[in-house]
N, CA, C and O atoms as a Tinker XYZ file with bonds, in Angstrom:
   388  protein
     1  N      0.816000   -1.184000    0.000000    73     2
     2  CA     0.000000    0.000000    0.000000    64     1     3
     3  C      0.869000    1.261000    0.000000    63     2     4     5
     4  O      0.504000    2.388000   -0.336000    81     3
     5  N      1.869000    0.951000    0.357000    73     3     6
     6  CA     3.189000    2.511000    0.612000    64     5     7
     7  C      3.490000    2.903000   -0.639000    63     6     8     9
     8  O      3.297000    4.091000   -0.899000    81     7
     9  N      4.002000    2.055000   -1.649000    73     7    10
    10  CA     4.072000    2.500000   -2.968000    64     9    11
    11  C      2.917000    2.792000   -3.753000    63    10    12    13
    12  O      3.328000    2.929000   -4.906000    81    11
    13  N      1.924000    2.923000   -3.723000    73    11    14
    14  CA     0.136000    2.577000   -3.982000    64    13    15
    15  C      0.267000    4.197000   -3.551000    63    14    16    17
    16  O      0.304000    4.995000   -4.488000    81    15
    17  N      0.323000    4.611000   -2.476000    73    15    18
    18  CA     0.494000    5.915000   -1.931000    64    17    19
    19  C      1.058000    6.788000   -2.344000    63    18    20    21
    20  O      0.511000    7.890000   -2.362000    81    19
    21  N      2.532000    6.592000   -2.890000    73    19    22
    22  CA     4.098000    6.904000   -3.425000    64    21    23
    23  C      3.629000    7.383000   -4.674000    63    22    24    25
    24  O      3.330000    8.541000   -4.967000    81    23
    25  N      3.596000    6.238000   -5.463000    73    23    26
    26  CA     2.841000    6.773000   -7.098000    64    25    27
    27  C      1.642000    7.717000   -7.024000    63    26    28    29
    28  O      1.628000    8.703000   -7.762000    81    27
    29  N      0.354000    7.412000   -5.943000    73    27    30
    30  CA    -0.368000    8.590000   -6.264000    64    29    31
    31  C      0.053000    9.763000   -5.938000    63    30    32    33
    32  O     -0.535000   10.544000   -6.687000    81    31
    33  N      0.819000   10.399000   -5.162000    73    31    34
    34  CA     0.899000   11.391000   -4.333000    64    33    35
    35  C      2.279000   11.936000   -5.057000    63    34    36    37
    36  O      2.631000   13.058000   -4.695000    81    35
    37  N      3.395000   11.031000   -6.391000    73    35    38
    38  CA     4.314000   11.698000   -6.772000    64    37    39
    39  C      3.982000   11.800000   -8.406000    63    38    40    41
    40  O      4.864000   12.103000   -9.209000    81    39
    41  N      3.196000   11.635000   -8.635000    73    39    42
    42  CA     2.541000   11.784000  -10.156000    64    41    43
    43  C      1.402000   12.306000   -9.805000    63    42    44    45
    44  O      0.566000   11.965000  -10.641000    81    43
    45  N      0.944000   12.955000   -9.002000    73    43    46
    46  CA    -0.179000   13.727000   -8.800000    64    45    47
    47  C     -1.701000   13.363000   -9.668000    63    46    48    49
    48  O     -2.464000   14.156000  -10.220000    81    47
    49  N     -1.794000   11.905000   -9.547000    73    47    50
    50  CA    -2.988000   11.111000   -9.764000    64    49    51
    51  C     -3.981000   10.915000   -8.647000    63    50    52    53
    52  O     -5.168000   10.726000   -8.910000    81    51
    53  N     -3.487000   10.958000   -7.285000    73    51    54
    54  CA    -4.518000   10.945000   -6.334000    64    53    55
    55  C     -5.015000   12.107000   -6.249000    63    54    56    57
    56  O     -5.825000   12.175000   -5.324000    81    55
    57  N     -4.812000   13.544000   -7.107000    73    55    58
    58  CA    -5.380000   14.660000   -6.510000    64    57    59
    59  C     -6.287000   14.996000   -7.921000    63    58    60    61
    60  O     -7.073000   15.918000   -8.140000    81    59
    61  N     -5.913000   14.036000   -8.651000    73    59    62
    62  CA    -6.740000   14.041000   -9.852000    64    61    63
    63  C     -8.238000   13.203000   -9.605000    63    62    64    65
    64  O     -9.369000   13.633000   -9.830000    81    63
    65  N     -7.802000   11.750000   -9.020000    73    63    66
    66  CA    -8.865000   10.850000   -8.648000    64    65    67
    67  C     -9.793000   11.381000   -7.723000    63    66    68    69
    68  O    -10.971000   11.024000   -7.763000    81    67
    69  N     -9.337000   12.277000   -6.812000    73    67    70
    70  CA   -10.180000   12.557000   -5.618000    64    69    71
    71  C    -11.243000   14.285000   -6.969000    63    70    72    73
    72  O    -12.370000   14.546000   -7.391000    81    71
    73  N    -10.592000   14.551000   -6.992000    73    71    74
    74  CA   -11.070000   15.602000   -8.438000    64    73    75
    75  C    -12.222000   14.836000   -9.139000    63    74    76    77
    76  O    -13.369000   14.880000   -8.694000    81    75
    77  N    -11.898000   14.160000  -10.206000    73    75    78
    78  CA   -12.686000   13.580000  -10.767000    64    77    79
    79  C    -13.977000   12.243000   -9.226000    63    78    80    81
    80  O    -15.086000   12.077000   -9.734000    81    79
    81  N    -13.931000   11.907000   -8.563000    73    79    82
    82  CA   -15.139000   11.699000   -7.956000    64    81    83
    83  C    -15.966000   13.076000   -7.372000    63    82    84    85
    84  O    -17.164000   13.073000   -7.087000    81    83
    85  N    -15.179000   14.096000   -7.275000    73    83    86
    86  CA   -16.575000   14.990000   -6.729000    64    85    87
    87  C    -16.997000   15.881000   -7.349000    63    86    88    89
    88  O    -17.765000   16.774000   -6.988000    81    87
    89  N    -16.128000   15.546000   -9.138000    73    87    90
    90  CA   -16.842000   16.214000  -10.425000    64    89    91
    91  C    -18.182000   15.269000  -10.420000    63    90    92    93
    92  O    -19.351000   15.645000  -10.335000    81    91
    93  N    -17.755000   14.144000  -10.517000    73    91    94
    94  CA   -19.002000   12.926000  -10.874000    64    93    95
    95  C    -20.130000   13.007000   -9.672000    63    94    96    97
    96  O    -21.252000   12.623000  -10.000000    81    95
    97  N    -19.960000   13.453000   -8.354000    73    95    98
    98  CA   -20.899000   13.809000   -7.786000    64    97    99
    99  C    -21.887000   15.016000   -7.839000    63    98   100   101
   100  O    -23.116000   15.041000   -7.775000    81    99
   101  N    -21.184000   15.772000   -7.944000    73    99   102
   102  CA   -21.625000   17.063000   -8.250000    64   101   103
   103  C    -22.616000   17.041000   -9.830000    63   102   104   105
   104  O    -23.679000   17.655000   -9.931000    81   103
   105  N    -21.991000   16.195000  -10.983000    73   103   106
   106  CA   -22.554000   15.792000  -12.507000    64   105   107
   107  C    -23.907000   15.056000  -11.490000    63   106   108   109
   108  O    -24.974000   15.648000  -11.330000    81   107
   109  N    -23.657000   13.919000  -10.980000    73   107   110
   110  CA   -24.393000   13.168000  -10.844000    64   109   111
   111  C    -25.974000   14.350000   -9.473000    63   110   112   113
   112  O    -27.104000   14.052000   -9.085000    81   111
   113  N    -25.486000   15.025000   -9.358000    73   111   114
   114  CA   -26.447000   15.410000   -8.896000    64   113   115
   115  C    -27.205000   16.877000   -9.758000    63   114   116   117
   116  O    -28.271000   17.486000   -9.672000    81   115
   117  N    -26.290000   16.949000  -10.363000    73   115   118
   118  CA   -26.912000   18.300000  -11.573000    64   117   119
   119  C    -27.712000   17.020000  -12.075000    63   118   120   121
   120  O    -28.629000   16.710000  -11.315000    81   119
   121  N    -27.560000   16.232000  -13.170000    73   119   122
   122  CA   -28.504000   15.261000  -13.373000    64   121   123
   123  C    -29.584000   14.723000  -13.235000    63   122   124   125
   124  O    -30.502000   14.604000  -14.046000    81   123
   125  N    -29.459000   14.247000  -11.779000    73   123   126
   126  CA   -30.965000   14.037000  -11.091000    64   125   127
   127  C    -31.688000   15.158000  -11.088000    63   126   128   129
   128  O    -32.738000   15.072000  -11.725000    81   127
   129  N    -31.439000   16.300000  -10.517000    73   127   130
   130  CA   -32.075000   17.670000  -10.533000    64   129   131
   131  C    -32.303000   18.272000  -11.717000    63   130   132   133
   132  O    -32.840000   19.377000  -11.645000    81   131
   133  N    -32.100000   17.944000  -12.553000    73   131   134
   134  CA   -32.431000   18.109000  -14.180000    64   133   135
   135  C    -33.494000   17.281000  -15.068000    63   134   136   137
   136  O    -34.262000   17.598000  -15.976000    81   135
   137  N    -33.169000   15.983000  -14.344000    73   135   138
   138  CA   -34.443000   15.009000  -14.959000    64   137   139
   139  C    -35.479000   15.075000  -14.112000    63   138   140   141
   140  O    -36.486000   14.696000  -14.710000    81   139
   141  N    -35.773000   15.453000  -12.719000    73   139   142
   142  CA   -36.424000   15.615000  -12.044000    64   141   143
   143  C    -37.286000   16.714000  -12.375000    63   142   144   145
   144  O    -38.479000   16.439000  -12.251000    81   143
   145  N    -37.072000   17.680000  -12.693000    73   143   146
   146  CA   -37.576000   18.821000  -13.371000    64   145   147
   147  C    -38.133000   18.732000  -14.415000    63   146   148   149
   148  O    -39.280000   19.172000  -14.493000    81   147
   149  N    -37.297000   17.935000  -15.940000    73   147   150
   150  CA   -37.657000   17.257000  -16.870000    64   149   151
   151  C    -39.088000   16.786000  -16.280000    63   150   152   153
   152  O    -40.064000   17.484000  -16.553000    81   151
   153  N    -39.236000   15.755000  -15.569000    73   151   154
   154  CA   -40.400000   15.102000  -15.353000    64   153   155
   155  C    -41.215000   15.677000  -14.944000    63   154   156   157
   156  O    -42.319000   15.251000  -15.281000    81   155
   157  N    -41.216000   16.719000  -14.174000    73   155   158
   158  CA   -42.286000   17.311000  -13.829000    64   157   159
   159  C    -43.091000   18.310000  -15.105000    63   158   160   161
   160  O    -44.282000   18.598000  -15.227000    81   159
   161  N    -42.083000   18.620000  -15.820000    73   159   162
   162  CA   -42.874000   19.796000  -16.628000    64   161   163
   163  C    -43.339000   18.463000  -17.695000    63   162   164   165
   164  O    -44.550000   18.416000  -17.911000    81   163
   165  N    -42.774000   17.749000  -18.145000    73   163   166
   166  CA   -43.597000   16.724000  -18.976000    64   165   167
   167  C    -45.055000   16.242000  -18.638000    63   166   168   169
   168  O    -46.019000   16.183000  -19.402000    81   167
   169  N    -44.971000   15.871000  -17.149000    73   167   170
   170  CA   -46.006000   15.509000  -16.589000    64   169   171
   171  C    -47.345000   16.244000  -16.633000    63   170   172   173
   172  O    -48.426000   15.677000  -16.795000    81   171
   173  N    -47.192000   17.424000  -16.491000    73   171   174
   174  CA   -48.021000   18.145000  -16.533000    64   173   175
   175  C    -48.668000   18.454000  -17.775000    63   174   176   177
   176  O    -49.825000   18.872000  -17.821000    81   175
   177  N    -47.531000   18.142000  -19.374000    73   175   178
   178  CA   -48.438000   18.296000  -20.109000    64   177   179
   179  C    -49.062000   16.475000  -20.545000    63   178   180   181
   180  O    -49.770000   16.101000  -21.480000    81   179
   181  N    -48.694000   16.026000  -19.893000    73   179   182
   182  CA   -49.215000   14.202000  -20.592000    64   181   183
   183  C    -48.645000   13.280000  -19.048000    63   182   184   185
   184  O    -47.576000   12.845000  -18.617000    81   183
   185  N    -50.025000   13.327000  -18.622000    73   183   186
   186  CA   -50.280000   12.700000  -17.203000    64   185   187
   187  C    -50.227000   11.413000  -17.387000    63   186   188   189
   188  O    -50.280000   11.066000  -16.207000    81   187
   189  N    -50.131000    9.987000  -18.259000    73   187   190
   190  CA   -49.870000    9.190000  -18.440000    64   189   191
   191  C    -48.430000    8.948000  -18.304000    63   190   192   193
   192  O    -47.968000    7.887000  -17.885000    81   191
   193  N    -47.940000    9.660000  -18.561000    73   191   194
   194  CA   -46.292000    9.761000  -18.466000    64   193   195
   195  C    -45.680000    9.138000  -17.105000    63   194   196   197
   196  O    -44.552000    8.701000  -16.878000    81   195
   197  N    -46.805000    9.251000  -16.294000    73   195   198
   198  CA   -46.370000    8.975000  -14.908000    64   197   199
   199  C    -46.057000    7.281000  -15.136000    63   198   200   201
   200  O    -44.977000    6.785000  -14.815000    81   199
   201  N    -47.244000    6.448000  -15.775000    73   199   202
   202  CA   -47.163000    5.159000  -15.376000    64   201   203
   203  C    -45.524000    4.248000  -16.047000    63   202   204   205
   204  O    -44.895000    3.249000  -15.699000    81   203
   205  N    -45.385000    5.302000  -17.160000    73   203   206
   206  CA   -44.198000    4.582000  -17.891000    64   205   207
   207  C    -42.694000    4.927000  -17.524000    63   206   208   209
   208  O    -41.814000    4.739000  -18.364000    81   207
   209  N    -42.405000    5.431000  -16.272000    73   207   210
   210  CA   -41.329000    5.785000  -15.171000    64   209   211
   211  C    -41.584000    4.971000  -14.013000    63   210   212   213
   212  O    -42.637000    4.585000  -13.506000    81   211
   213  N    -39.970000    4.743000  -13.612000    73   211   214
   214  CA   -39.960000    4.372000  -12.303000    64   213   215
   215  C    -40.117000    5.305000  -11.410000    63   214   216   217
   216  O    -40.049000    6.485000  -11.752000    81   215
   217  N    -40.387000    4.895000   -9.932000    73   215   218
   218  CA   -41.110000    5.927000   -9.094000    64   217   219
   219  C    -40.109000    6.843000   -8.490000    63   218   220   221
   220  O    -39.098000    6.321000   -8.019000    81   219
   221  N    -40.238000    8.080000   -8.438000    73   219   222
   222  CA   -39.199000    9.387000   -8.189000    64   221   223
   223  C    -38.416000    9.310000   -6.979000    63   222   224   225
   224  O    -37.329000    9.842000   -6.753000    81   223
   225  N    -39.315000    8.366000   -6.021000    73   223   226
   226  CA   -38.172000    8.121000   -4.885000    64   225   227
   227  C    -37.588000    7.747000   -5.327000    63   226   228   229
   228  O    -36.586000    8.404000   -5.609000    81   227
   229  N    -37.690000    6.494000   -5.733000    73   227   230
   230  CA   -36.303000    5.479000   -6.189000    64   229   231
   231  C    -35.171000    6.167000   -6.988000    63   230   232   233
   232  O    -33.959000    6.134000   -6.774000    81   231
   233  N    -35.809000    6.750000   -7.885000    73   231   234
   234  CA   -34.817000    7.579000   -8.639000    64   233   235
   235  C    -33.563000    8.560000   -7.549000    63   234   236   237
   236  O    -32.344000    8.388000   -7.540000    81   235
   237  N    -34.246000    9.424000   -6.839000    73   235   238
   238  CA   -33.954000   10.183000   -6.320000    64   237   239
   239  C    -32.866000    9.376000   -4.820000    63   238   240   241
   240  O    -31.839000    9.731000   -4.241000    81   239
   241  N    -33.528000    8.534000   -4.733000    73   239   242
   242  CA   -32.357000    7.575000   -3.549000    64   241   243
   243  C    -31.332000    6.927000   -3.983000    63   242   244   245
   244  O    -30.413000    6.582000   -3.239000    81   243
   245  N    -31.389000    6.586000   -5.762000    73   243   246
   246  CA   -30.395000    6.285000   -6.124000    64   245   247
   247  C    -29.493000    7.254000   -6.758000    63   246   248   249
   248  O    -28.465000    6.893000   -7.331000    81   247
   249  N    -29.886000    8.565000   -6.658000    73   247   250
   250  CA   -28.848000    9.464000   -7.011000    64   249   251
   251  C    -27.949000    9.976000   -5.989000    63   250   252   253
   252  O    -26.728000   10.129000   -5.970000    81   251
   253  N    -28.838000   10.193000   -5.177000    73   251   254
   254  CA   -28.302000   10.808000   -3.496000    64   253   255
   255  C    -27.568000    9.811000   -2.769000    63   254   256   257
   256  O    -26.973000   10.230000   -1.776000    81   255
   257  N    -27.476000    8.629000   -3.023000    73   255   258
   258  CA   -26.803000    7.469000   -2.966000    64   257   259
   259  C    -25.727000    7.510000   -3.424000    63   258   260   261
   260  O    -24.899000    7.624000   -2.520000    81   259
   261  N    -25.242000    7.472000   -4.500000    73   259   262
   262  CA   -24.176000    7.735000   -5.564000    64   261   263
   263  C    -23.311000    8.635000   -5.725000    63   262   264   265
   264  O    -22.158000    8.620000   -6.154000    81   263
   265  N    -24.524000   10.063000   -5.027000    73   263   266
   266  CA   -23.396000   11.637000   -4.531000    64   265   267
   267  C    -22.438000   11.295000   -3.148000    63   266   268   269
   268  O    -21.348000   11.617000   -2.674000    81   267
   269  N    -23.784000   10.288000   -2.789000    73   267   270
   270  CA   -22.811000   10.132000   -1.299000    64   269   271
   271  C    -22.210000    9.462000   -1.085000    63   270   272   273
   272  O    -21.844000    9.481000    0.090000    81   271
   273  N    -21.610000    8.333000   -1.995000    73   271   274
   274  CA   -20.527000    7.590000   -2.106000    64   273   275
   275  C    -18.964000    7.726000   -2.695000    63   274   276   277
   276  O    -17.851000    7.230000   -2.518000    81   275
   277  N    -19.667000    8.782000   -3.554000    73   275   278
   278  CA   -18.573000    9.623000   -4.378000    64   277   279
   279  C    -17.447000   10.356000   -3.652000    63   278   280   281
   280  O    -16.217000   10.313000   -3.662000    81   279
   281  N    -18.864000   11.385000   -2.706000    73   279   282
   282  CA   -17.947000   12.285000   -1.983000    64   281   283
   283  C    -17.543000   11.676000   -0.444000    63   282   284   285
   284  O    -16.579000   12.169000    0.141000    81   283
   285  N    -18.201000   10.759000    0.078000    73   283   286
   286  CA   -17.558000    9.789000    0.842000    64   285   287
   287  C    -16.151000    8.938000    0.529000    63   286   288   289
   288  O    -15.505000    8.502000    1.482000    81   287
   289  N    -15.696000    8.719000   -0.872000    73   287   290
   290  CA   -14.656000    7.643000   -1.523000    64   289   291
   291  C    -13.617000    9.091000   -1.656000    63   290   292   293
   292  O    -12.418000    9.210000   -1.405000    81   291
   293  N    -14.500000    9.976000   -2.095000    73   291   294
   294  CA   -13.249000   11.091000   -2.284000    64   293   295
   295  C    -12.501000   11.772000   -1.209000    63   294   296   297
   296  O    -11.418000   12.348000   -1.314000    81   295
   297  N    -13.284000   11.613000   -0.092000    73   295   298
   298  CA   -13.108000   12.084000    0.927000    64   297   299
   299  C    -11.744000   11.408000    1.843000    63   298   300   301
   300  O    -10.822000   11.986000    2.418000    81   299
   301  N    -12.087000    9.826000    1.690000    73   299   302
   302  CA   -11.335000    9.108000    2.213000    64   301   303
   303  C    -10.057000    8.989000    1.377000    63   302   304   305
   304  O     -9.024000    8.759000    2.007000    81   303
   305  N     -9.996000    9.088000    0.310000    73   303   306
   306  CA    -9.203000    9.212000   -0.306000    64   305   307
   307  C     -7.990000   10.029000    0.058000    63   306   308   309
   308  O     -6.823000    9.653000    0.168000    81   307
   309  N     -8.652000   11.544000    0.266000    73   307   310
   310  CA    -7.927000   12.515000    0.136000    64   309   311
   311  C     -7.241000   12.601000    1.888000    63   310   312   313
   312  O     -6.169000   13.121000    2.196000    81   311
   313  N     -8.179000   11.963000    2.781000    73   311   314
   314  CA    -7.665000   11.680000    3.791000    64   313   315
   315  C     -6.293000   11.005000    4.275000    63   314   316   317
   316  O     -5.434000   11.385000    5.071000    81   315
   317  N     -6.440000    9.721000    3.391000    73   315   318
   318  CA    -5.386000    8.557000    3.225000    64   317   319
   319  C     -4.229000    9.624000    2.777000    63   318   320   321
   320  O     -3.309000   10.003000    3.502000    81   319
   321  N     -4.464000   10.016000    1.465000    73   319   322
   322  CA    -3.227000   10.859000    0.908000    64   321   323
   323  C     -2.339000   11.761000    1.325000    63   322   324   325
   324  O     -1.129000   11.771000    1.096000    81   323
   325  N     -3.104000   12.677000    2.071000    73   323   326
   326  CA    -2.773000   13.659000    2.512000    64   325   327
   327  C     -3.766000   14.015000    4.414000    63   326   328   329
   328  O     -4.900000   14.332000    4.770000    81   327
   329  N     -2.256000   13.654000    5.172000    73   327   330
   330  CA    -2.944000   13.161000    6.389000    64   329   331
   331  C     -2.687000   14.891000    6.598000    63   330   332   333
   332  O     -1.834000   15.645000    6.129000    81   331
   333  N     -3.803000   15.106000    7.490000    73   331   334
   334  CA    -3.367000   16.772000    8.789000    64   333   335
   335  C     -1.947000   16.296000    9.110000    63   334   336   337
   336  O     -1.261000   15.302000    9.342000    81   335
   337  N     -1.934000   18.040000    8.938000    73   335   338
   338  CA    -0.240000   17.943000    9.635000    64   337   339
   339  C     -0.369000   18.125000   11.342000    63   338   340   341
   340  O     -1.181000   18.740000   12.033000    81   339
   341  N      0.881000   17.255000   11.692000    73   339   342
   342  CA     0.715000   17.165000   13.630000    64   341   343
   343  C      1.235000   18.651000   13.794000    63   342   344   345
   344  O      2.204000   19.039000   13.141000    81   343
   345  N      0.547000   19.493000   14.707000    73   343   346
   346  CA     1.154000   20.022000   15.548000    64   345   347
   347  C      2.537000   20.126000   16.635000    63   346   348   349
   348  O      2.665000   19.487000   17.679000    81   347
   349  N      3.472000   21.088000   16.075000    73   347   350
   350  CA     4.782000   21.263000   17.013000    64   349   351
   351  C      4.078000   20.905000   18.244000    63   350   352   353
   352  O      2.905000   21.182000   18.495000    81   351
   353  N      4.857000   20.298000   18.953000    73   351   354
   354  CA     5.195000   20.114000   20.589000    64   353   355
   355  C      5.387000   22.045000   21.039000    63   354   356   357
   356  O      6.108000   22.947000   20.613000    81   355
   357  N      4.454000   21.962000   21.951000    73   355   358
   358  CA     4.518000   23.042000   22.654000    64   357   359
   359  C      5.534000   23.902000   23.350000    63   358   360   361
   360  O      6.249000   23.272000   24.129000    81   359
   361  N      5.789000   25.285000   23.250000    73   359   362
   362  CA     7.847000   24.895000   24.375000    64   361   363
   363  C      6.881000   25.646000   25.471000    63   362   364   365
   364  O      5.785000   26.204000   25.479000    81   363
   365  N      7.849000   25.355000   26.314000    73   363   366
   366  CA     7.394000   25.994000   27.924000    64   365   367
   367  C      8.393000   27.287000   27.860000    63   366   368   369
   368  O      9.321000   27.407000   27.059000    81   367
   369  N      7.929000   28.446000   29.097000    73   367   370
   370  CA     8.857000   29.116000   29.022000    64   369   371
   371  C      9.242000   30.069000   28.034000    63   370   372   373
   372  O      9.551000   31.227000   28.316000    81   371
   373  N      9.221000   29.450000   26.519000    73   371   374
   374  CA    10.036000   30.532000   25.145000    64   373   375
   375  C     10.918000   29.639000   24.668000    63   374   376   377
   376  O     11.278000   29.544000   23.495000    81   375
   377  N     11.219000   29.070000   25.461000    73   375   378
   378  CA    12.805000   28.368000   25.052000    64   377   379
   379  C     12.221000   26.582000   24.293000    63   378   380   381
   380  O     11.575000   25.594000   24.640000    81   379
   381  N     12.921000   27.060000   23.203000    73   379   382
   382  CA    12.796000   25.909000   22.279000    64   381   383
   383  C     13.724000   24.618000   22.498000    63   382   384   385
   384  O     14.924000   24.574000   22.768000    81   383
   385  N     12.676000   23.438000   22.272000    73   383   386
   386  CA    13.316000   22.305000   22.512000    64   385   387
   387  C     14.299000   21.882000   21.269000    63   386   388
   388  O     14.967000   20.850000   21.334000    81   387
């Protein structure tokens, strides 16, 4: 896993990967919110429309699903990669250790 780490973090592919999942979340939720809308203004002009779709929850849990795995995977990602930096040890006094 150290070299797995090494290559992403010295070819600057893990800051690309973590990039590209919370483009695809962010896509993936312009999307839903686009067809969702789509459907509604359709609906309204041809109310049959309803029976030949799956039902909007579902839709909608599997998008919000998918944002939140994205930016959950990207998250961890970027965690793994790039840990917080520790805090200096405190000096007492002024005087440096």
């Amino acid at each position: 896993m150290r070299t797995i780490r090494e290559i992403l973090l010295t070819e600057y592919v893990g800051a690309i990967l973590v990039a590209v999942l919370v483009a695809d979340a962010f896509s993936a939720l312009i999307t839903t919110a686009v067809s969702q809308i789509y459907f509604q203004v359709q609906l309204r002009h041809n109310p049959m429309l309803a029976t030949h779709r799956m039902s909007t929850t579902h839709s909608l849990l599997d998008a919000l699903s998918r944002v939140a795995l994205y930016l959950i995977s990207a998250y961890l990602i970027a965690r793994w990669l790039y840990p917080a930096k520790r805090a200096l040890p405190s000096t007492e006094g002024g005087k440096e250790i």
